[in-house]
BAFI-3210 file (N, C-alpha, C; in Angstrom, 3 decimals, decimal comma, padded with zeros to 6 digits):
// residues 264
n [1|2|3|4|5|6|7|8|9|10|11|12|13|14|15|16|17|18|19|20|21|22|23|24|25|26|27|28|29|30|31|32|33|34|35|36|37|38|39|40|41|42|43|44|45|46|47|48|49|50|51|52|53|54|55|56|57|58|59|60|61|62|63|64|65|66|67|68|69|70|71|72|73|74|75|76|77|78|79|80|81|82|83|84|85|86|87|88|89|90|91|92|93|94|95|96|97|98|99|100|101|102|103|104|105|106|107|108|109|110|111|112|113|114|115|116|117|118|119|120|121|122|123|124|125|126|127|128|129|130|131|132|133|134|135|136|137|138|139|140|141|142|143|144|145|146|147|148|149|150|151|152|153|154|155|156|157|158|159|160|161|162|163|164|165|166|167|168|169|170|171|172|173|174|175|176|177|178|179|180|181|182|183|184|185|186|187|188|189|190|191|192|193|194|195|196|197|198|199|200|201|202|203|204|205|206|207|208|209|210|211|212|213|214|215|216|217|218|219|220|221|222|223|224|225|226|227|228|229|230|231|232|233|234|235|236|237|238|239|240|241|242|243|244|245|246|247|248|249|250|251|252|253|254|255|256|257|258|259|260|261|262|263|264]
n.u [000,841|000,391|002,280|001,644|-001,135|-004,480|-007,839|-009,232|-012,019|-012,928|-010,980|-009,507|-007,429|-006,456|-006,150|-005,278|-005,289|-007,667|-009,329|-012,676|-013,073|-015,914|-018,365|-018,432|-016,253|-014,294|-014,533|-014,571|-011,599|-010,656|-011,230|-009,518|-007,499|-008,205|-008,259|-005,627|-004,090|-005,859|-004,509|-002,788|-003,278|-005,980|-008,195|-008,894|-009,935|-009,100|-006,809|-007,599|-005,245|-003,964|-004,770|-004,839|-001,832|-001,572|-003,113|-001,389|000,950|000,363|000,704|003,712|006,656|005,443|003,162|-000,055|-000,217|000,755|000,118|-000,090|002,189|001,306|001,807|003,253|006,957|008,343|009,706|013,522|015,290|017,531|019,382|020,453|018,733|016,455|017,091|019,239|023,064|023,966|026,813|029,732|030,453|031,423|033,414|033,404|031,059|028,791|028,547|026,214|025,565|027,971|029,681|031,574|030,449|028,435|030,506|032,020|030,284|029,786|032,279|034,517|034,322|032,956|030,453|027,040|023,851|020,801|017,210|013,837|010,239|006,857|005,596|002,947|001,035|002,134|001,593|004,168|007,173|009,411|013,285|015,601|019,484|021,567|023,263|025,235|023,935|021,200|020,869|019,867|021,555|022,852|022,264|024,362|026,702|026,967|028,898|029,077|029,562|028,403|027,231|028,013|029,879|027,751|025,598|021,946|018,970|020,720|021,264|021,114|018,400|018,348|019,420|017,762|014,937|015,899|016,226|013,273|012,164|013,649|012,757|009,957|010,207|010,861|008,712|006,913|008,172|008,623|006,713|004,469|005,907|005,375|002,461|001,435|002,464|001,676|-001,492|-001,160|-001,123|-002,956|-005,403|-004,150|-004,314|-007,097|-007,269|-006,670|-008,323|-010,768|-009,706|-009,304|-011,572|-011,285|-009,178|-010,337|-011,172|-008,433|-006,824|-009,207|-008,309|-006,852|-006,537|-007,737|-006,777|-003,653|-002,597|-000,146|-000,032|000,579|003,204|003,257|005,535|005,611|002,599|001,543|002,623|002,750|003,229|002,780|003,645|002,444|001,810|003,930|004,962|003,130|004,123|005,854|008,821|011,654|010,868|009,246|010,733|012,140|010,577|010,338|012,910|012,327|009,275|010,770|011,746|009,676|008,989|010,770|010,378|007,871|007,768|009,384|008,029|006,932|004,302|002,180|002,354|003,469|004,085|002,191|003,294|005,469|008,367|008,550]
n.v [-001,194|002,292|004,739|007,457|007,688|007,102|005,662|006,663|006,272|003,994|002,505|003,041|004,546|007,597|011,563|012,912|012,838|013,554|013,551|011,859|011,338|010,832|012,975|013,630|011,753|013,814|016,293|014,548|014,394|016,968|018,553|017,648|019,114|021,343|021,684|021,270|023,661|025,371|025,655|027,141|029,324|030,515|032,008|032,404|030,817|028,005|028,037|027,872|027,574|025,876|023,707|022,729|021,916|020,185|018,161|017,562|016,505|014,020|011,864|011,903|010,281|007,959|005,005|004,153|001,317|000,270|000,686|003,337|004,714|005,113|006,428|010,033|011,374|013,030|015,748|015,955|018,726|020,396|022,011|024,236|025,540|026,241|026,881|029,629|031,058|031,794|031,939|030,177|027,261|027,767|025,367|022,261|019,949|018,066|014,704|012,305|009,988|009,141|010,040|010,142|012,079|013,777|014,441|016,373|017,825|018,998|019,979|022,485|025,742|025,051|025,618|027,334|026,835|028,755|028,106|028,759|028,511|028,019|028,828|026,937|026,783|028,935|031,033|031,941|032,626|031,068|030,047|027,885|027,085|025,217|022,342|021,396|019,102|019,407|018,675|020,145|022,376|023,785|027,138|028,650|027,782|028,761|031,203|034,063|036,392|039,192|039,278|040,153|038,445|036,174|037,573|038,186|038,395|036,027|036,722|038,918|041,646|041,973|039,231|037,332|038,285|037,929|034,824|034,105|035,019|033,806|030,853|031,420|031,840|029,289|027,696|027,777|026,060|023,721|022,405|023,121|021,189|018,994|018,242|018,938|016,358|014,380|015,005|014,181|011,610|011,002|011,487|009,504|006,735|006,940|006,799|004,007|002,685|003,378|001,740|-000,460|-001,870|-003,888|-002,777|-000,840|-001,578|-001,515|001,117|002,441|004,109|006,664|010,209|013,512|014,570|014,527|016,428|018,918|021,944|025,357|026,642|029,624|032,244|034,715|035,569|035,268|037,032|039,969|043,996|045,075|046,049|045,230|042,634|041,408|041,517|039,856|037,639|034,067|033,152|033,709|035,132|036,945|038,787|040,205|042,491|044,586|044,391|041,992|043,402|045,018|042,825|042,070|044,079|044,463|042,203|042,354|044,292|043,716|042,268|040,591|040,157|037,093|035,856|033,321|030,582|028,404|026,064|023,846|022,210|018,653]
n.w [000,000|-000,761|000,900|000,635|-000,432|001,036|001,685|004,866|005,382|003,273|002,871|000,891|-002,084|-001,864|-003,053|-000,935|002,606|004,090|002,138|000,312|003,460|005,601|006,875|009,584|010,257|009,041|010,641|013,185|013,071|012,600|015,119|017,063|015,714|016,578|019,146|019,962|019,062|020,463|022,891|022,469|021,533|023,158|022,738|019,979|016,898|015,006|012,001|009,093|007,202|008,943|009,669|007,196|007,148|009,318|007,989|005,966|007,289|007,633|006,536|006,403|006,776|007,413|007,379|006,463|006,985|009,225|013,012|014,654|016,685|020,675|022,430|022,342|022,591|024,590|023,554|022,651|025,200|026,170|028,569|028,341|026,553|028,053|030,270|032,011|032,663|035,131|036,432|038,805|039,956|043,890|045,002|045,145|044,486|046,579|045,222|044,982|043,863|042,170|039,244|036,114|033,878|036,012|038,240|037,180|036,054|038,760|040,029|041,479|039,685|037,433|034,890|036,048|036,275|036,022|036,639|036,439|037,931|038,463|041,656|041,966|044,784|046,307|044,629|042,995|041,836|041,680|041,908|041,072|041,767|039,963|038,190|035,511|034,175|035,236|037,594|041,192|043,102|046,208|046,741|048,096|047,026|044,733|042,903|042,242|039,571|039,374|041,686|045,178|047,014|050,082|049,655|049,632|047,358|045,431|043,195|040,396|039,631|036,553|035,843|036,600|035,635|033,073|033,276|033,209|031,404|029,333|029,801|029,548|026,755|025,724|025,935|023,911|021,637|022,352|023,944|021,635|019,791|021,016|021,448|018,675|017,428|018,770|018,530|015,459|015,878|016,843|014,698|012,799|014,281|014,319|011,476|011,465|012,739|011,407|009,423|009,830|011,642|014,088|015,283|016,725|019,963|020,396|020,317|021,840|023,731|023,429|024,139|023,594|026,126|026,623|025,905|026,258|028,636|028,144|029,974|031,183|032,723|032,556|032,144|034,768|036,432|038,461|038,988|040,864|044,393|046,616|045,813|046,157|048,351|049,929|049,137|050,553|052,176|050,861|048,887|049,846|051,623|049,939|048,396|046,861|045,275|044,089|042,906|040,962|039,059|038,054|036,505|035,155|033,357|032,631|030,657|028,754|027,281|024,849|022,432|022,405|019,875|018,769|016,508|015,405|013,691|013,515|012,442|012,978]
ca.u [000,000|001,631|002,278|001,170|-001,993|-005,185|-008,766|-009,633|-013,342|-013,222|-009,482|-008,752|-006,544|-007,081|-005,371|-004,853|-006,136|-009,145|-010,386|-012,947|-013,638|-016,964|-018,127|-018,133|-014,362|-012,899|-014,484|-013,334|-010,178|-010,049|-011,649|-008,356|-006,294|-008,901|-007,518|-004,135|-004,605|-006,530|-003,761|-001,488|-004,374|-007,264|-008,890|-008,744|-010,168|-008,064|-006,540|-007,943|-003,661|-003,047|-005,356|-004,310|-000,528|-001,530|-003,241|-000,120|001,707|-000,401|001,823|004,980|007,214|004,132|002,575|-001,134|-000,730|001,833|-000,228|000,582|002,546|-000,331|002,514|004,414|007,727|008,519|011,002|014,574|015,393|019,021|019,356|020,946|017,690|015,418|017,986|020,304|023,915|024,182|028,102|030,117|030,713|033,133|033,691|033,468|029,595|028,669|027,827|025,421|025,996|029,261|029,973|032,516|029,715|028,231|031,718|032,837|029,162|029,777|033,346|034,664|034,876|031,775|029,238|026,159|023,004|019,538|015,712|012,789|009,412|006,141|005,075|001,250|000,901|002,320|001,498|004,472|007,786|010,769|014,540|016,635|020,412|021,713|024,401|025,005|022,999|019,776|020,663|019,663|022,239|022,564|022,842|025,576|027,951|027,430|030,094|028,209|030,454|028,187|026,299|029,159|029,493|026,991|024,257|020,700|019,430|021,968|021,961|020,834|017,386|018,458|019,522|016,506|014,418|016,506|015,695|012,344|012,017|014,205|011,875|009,268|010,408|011,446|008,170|006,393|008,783|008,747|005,167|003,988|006,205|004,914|001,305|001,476|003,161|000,012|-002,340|-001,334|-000,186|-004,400|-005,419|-003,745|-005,221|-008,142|-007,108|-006,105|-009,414|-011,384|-009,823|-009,821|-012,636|-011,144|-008,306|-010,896|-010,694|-006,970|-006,743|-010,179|-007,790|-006,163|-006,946|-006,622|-005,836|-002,484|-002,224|000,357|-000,292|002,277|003,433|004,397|005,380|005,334|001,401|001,107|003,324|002,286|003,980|002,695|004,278|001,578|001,489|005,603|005,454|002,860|004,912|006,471|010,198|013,003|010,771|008,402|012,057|012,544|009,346|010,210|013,612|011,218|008,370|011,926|012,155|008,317|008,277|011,646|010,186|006,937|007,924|010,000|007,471|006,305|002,777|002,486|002,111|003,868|003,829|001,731|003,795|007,331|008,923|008,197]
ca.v [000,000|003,230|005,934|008,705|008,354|005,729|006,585|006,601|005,236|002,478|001,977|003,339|005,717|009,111|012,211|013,593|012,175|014,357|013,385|011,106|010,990|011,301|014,715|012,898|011,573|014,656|017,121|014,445|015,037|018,919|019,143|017,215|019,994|022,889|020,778|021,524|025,263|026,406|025,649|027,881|030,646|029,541|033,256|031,897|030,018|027,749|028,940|027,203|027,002|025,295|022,518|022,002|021,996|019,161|017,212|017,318|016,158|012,355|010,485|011,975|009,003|006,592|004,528|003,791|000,152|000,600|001,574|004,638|004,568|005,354|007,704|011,013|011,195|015,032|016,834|016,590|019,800|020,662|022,273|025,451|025,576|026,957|027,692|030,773|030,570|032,414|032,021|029,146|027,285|028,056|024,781|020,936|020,186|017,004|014,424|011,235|008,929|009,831|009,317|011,278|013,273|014,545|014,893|017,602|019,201|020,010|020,439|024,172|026,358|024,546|026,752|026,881|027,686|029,028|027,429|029,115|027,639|028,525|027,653|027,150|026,619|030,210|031,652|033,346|032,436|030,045|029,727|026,348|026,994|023,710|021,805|021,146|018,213|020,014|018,344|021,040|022,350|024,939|028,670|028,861|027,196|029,439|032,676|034,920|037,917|040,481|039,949|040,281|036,636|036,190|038,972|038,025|037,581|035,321|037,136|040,049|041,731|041,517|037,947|036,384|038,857|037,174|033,707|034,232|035,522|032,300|029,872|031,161|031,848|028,012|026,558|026,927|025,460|022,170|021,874|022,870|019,860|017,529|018,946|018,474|015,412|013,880|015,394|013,762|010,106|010,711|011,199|008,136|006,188|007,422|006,182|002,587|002,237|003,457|001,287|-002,346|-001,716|-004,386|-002,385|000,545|-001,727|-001,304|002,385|003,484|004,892|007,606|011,341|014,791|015,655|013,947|017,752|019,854|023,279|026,225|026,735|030,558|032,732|036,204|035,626|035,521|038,501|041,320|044,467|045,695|045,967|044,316|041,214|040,807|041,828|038,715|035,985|033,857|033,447|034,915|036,159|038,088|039,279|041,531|043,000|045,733|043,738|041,573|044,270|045,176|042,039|041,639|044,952|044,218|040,891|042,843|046,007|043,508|040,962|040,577|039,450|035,749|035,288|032,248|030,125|027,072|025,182|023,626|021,060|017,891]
ca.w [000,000|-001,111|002,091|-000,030|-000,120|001,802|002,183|006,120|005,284|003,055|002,597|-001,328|-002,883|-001,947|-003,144|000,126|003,710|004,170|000,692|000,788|004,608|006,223|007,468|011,311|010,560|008,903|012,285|014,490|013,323|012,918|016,759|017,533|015,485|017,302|020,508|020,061|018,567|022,041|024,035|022,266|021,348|023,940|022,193|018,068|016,244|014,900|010,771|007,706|006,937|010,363|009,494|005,958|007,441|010,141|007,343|004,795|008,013|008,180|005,880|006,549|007,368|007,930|006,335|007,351|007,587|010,573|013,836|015,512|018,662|021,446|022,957|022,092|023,242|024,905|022,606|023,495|025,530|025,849|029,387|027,352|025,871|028,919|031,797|032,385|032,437|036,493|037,687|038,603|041,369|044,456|045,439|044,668|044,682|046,996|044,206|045,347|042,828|041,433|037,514|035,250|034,095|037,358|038,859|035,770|036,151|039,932|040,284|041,470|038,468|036,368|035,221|037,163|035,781|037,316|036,527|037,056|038,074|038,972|042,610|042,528|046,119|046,810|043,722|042,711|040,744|042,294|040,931|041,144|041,098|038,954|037,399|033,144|033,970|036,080|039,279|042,140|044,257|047,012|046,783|048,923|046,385|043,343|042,382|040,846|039,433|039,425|043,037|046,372|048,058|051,046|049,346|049,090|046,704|044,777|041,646|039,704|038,773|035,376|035,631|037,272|034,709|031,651|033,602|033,351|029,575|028,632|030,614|028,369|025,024|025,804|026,294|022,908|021,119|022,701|023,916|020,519|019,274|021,417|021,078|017,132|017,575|019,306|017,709|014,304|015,838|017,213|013,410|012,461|014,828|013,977|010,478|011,496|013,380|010,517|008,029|010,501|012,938|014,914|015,807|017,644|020,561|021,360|019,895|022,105|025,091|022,915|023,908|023,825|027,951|026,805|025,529|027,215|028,199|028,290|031,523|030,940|033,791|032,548|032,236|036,004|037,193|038,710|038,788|042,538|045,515|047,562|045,632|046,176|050,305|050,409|049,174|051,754|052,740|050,266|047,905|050,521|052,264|049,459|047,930|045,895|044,656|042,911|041,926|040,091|038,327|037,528|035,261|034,088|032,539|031,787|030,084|027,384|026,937|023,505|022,035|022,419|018,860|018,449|015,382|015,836|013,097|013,712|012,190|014,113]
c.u [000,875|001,202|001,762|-000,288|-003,611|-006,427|-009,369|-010,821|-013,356|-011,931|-009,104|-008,428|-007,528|-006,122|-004,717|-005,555|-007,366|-010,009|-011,163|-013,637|-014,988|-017,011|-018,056|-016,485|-013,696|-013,497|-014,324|-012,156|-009,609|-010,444|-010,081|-006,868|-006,989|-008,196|-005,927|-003,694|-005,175|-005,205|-002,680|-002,287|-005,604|-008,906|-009,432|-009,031|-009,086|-007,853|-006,807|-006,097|-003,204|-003,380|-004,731|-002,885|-000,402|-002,406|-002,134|000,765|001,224|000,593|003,415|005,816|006,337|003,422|001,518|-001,342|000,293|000,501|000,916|001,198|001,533|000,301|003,295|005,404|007,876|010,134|012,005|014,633|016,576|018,862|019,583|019,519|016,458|016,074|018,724|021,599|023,807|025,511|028,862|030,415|031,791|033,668|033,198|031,629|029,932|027,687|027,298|026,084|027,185|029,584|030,534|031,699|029,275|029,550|032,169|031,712|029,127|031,403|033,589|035,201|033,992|030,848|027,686|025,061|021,473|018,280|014,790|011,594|008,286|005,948|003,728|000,878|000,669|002,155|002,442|005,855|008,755|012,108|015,074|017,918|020,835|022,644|024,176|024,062|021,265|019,690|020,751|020,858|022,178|022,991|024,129|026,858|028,107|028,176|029,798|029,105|030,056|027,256|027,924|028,924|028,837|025,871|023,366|019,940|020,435|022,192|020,737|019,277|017,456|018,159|017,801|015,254|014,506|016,605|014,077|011,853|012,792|013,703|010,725|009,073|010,548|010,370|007,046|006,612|008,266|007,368|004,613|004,354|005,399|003,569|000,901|001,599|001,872|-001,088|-002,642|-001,248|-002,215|-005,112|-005,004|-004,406|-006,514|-008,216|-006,792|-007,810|-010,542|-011,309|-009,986|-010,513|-011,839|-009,886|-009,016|-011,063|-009,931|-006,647|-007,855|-009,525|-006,938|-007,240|-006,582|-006,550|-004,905|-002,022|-001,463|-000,254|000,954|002,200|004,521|004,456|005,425|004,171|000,956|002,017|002,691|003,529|003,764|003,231|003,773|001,295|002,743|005,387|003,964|003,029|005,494|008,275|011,324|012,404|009,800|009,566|012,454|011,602|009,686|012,087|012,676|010,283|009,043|011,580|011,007|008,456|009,562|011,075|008,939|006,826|008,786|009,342|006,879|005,401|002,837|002,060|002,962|003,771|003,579|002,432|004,995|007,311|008,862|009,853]
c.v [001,242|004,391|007,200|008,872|007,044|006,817|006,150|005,631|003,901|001,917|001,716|004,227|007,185|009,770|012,999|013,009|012,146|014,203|011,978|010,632|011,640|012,681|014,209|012,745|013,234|016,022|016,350|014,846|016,798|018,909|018,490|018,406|021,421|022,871|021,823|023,321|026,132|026,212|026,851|029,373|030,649|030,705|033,104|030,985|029,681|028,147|027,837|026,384|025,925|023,671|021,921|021,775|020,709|017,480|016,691|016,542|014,202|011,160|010,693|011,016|008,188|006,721|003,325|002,158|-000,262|001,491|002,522|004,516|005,370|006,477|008,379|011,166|012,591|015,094|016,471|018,050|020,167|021,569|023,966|026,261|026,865|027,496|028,768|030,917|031,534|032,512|030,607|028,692|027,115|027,211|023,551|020,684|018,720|016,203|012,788|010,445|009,060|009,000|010,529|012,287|014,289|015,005|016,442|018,522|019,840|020,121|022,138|024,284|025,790|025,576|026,093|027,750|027,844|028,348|027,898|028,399|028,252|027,686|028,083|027,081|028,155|031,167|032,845|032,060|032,179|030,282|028,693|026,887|025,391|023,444|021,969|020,000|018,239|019,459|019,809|021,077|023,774|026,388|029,139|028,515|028,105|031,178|033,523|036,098|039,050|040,652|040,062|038,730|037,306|037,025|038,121|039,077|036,905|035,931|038,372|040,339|041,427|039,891|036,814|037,107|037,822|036,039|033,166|034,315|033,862|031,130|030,099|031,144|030,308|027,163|026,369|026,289|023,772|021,597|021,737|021,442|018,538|017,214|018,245|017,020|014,266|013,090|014,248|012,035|010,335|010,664|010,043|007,118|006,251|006,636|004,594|002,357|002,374|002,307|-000,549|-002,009|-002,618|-003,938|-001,177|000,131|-000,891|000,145|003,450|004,680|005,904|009,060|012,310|015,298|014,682|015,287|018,098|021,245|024,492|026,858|028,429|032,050|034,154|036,533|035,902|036,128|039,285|042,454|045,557|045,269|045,251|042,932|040,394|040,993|040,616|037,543|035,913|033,416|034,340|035,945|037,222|038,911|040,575|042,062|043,567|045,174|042,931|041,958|044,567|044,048|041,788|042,823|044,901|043,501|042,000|043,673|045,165|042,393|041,120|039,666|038,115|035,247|034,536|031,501|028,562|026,066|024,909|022,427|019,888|016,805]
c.w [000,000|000,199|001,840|000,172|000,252|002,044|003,760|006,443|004,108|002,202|001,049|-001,765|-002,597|-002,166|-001,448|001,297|004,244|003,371|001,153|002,716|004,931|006,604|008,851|011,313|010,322|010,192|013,114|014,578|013,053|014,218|017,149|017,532|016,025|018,855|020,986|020,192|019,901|023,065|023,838|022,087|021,857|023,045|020,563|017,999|014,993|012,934|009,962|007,714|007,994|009,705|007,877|006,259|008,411|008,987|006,166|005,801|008,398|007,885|005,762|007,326|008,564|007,109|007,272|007,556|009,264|011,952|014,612|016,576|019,695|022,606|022,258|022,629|023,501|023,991|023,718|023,744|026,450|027,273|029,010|026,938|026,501|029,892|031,460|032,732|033,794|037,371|037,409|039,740|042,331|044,940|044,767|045,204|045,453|045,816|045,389|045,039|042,254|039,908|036,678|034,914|035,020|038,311|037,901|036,006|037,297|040,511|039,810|040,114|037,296|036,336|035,934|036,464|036,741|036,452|037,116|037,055|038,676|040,189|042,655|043,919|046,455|045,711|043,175|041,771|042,251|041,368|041,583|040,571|040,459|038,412|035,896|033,555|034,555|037,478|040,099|043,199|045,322|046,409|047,086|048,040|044,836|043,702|041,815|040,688|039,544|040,890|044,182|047,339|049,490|050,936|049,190|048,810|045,891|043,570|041,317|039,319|037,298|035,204|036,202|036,271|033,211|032,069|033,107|032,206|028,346|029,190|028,950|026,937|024,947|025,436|025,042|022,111|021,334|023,149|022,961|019,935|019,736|021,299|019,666|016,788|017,689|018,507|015,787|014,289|016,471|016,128|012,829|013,039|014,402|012,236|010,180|012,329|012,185|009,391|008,398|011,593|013,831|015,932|017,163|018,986|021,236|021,456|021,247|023,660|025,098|023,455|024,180|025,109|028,205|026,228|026,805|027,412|028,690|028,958|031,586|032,183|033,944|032,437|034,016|037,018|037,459|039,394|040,679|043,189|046,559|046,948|046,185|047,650|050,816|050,121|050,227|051,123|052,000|049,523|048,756|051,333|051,348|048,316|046,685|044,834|043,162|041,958|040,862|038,946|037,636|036,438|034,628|032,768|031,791|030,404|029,104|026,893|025,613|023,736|022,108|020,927|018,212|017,285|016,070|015,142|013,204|013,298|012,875|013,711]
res [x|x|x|x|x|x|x|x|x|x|x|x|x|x|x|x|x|x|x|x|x|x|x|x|x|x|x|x|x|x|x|x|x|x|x|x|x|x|x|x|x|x|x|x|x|x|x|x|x|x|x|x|x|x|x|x|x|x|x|x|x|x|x|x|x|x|x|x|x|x|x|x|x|x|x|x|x|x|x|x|x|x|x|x|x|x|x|x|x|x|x|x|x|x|x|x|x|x|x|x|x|x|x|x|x|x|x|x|x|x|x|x|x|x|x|x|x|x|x|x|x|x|x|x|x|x|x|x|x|x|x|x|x|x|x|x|x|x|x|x|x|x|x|x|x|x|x|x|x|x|x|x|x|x|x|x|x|x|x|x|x|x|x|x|x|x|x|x|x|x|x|x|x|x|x|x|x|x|x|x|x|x|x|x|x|x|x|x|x|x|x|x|x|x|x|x|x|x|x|x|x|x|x|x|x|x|x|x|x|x|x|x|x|x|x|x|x|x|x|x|x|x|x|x|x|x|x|x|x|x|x|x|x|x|x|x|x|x|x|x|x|x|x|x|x|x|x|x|x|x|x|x|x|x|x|x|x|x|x|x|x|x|x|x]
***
């Protein structure tokens, strides 16, 4: 059977995937690509182009007699990628497990990078100092050149600003991927169940709240002084440090108009 091109409903040559299918099959599978589309624009409706761009994407290396794998794998994501390069550290890190790698990532004089994170609990924004490999280590051990050893906080409005901005420029990249990714291995399915009913069985436990959603932390900043003097411990310690860092991030945030399409 040629990869190019299979009809969904009664398994015969179609020019394109969509051709041929039911009006039930081909809006199951656009609500799948509306699915994906709200997470990144919850406000839009999703673009005529998007959908013709996720259906050109069906038979790209697959071929509908091959089922789908029933999982997406998350994008590699290169530590470089989302973290902040913050100092280096002044001493030999205590390693657990010890292995040439982890020895080189916390030995004095390795760089040391920072990780930001939302804490829902306390509703406000966390940092993780960290090795090249993302293991967590203490404060106390990083060098930072531009704060004075023993200052809190550990590092710079800027830097925890430009933490914060590289967290999220980070996260549509790779959610989208994995998002898309999904999305089109749920179409397929959808296409292997259509074309051997007996497969809709094994397939029926596929769906979309295996969607990610983008976890972005310049959406839930605020730029007052009374939101920063009621967080608790470091970050309620220095209020108006932080109000700092909230309109830093704010005042350079660009439109979230993202491009829903990336290369998978």
């Amino acid at each position: 059977m040629s990869s190019a091109s299979f009809n969904a409903d009664n398994n015969t040559p179609s020019s394109r995937p969509e051709h041929g299918m039911s009006q039930e099959s081909r809006e199951l599978c656009e609500g799948f690509m509306e699915a994906a589309w709200k997470k990144l624009f919850p406000d839009r409706d999703i673009e005529g182009a998007t959908k013709t761009w996720f259906w050109d994407q069906i038979y790209v290396n697959w071929d509908p007699v091959v089922i789908p794998a029933l999982r997406t794998r998350d994008p590699d994501r290169p530590l470089s990628s989302f973290a902040t390069v913050v100092g280096t550290w002044s001493e030999d890190l205590p390693v657990a497990h010890p292995t040439s790698q982890q020895q080189v990532a916390r030995r004095a004089g390795a760089v040391a990078y920072m990780r930001p994170y939302w804490d829902r609990a306390h509703g406000c924004p966390r940092f993780s100092i960290v090795d090249s490999n993302g293991s967590i280590a203490s404060e106390e051990f990083l060098r930072n050149s531009a704060v004075p050893a023993g200052t809190l906080p550990v590092c710079t409005r800027r830097q925890y600003a430009t933490a914060i901005k590289n967290w999220d420029n980070s996260q549509p990249r790779w959610v989208t991927s994995y998002n898309n990714g999904l999305i089109i291995n749920l179409i397929r399915a959808h296409i292997c169940a259509r074309a051997t009913p007996a497969m809709q069985a094994y397939l029926a436990g596929w769906s979309i709240s295996d969607l990610k959603s983008y976890d972005l932390i310049t959406e839930k900043l605020s730029p007052s002084l009374e939101f920063w003097e009621e967080m608790p411990n470091l970050i309620g310690a220095f209020p108006s440090f932080w109000r700092d860092v909230a309109n830093a991030v704010l005042n350079d945030a660009t439109s979230r108009e993202f491009e829903l399409i990336y290369t998978l």
